[in-house]
C-alpha positions, 0 to 999 in steps of 0.5 A, spaced: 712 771 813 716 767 808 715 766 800 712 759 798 719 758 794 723 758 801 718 755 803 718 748 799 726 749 800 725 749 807 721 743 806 726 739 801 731 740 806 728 737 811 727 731 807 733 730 805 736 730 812 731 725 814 732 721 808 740 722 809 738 720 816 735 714 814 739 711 809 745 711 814 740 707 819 739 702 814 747 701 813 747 701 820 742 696 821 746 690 818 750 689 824 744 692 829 736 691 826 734 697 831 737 701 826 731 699 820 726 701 825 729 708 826 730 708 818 723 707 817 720 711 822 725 717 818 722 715 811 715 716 814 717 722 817 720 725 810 712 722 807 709 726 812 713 732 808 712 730 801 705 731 803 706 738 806 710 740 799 706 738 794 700 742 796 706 748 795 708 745 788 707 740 783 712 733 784 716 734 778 719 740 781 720 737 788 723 730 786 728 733 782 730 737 788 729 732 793 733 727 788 739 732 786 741 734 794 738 727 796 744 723 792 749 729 795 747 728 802 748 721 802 754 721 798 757 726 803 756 721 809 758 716 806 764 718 804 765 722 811 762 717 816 763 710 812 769 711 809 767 709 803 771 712 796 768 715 791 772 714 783 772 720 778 766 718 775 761 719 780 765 726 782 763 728 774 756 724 775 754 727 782 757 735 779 752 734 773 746 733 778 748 739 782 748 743 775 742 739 773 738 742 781 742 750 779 739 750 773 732 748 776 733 754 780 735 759 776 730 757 770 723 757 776 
């Protein structure tokens, strides 16, 4: 149905969407403790996923897929939803690691 590399892509997407989803509960959870059980629920649902990528691939390539959209993700809602402000030097950071995913996947 689907090739193998779309579906680790699928894969990674989800995690990075549960992870984001995580990370913005622990934020959260600084005024409301309900929030750190729902980030931990989430991080165990990103390691049930974890499990399911490596039988498609090893750990290098997926973690620094994972890595790379995971550190765009959740800066974009910090930015978005926590207004929090980014200065020159993570925009130059967080564009080298978008490179760094782009040239992971055009070199597979």
């Amino acid at each position: 149905m689907f090739s193998s590399y779309v579906v680790i892509i699928l894969y990674v997407l989800a995690i990075v969407s549960l992870e984001t989803c995580a990370m913005s509960c622990f934020k959260t959870s600084i005024d409301d403790w309900r929030f750190f059980l729902l980030g931990v629920f989430f991080y165990s649902l990103v390691g049930l996923l974890l499990v399911q990528t490596f039988k498609l691939t090893g750990m290098a390539f997926t973690n620094a897929l994972w890595s790379g959209l995971s550190v765009m993700a959740t800066t974009t809602v910090g930015v978005l939803y926590f207004k929090e402000k980014l200065h020159l030097h993570d925009y130059l950071a967080i564009a080298m690691i978008g490179g760094g995913v782009l040239i992971l996947k055009f070199t597979d």
